[in-house]
C-alpha positions as CSV (number, residue, x, y, z in Angstrom):
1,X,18.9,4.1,1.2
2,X,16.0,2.6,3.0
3,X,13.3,4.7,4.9
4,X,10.7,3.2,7.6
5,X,7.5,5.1,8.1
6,X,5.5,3.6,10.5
7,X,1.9,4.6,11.6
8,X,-0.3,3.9,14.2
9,X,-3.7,3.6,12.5
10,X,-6.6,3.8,14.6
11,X,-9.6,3.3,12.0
12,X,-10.4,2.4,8.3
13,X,-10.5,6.1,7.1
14,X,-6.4,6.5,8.7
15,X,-5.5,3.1,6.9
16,X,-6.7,5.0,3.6
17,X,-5.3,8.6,4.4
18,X,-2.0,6.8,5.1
19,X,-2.2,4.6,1.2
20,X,-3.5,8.0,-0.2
21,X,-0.4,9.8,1.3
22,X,2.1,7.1,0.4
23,X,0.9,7.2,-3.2
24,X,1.3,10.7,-3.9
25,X,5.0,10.0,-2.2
26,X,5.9,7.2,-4.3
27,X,8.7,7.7,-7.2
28,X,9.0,5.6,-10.2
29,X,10.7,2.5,-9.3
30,X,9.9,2.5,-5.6
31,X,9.8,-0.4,-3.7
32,X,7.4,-1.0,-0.5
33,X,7.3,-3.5,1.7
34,X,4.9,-4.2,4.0
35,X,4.7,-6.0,6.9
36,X,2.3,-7.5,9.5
37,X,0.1,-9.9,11.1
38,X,-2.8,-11.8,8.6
39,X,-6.1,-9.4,9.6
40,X,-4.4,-6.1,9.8
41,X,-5.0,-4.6,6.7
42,X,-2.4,-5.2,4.7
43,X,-4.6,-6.0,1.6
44,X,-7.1,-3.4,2.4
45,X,-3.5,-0.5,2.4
46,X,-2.7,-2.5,-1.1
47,X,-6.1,-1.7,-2.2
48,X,-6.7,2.0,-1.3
49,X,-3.1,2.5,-2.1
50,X,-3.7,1.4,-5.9
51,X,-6.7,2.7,-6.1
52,X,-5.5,6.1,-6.0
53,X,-2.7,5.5,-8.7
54,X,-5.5,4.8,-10.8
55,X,-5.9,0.6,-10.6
56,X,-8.9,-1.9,-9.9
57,X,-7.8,-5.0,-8.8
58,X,-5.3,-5.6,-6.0
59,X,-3.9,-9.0,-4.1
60,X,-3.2,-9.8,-1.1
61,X,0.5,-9.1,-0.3
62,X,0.9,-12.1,2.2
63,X,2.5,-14.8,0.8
64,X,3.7,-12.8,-2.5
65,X,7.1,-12.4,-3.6
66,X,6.2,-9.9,-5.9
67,X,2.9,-7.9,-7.0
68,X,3.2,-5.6,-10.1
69,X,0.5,-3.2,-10.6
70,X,-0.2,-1.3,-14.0
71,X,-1.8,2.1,-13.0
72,X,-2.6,5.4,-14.8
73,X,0.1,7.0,-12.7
C-alpha cells in the first residue's frame, strides 16, 4: 500500500515540523521517498528528519539509490 503526503512548506521551521512529524509516524521498515527539485530542501528534511530519530550525519538524497541510517530509534 503506498501513501502520498504532500505539504506546502512555507519556511525552514515547517520543513522541520513536517521531518519531526514524519519521524514520529514512521514504522520499522518504512520506506520514504522523496522527491524534488536540487535547492528545495530535500537534504535539509533528511537532516531534521534523522536528527530526531536520534542520528548525526545525513546525505544528500539526490543522486542516491539508497541511504541507511542507524538511529537510536
Amino acid at each position: 500500500m503506498t501513501k502520498q503526503e504532500h505539504k506546502k512548506i512555507k519556511s525552514l521551521k515547517d520543513l522541520k515540523d513536517f521531518a519531526i512529524q514524519a519521524a514520529k509516524k514512521l514504522s520499522a521498515r518504512q520506506v520514504i521517498c522523496l522527491s524534488g527539485d536540487m535547492g528545495t530542501g530535500k537534504t535539509q528534511w533528511v537532516r531534521f528528519f534523522v536528527e530526531e530519530l536520534g542520528g548525526k550525519l545525513a546525505s544528500s538524497p539526490t543522486y542516491a539509490f539508497h541511504h541507511q541510517y542507524l538511529t537510536s530509534k
